[in-house]
C-alpha positions in Angstrom: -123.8 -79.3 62.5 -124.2 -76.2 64.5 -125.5 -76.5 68.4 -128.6 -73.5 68.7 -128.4 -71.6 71.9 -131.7 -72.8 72.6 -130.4 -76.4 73.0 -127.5 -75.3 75.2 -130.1 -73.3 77.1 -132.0 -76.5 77.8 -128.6 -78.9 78.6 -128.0 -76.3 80.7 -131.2 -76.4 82.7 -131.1 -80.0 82.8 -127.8 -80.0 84.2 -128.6 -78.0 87.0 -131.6 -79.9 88.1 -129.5 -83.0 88.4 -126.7 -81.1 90.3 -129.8 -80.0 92.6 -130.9 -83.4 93.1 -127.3 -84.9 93.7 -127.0 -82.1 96.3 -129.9 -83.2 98.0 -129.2 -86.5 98.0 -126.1 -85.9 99.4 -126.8 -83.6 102.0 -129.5 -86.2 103.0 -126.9 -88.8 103.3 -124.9 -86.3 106.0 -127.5 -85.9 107.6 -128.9 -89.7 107.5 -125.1 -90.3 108.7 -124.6 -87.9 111.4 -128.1 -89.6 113.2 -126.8 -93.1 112.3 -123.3 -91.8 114.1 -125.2 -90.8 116.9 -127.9 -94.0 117.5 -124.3 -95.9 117.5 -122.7 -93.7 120.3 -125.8 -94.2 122.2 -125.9 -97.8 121.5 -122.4 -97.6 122.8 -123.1 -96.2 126.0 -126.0 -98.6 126.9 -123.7 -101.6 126.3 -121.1 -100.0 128.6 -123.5 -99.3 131.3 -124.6 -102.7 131.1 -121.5 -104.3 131.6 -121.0 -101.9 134.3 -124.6 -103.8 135.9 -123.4 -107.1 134.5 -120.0 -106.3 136.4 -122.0 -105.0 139.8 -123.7 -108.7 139.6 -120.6 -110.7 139.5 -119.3 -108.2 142.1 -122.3 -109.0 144.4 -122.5 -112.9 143.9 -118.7 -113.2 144.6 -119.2 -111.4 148.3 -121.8 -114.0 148.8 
């Protein structure tokens, strides 16, 4: 059974339209990634400055 270059044409064709959408979803990912990265390194920093407060309380009370 022979394969007609119109049916390669067409696997062909199909093939890249998945590899697009893979791309896509993967370059969503990154980017999905890099702003949970960065809502974590901000989270970060507000924890530290509250323990900075939190320390700056105990601080206080203790010269009382």
């Amino acid at each position: 059974m022979a394969i007609s270059l119109d049916t390669l044409i067409e696997e062909k064709t199909l093939l890249q339209a998945d590899f697009e959408k893979v791309s896509q979803q993967i370059q969503k990912l990154t980017n999905d990634l890099a702003q949970m990265k960065a809502n974590l390194n901000a989270l970060n920093g507000a924890i530290q400055q509250t323990n900075k407060f939190i320390s700056m309380c105990q601080k206080e009370a203790d010269e009382k």
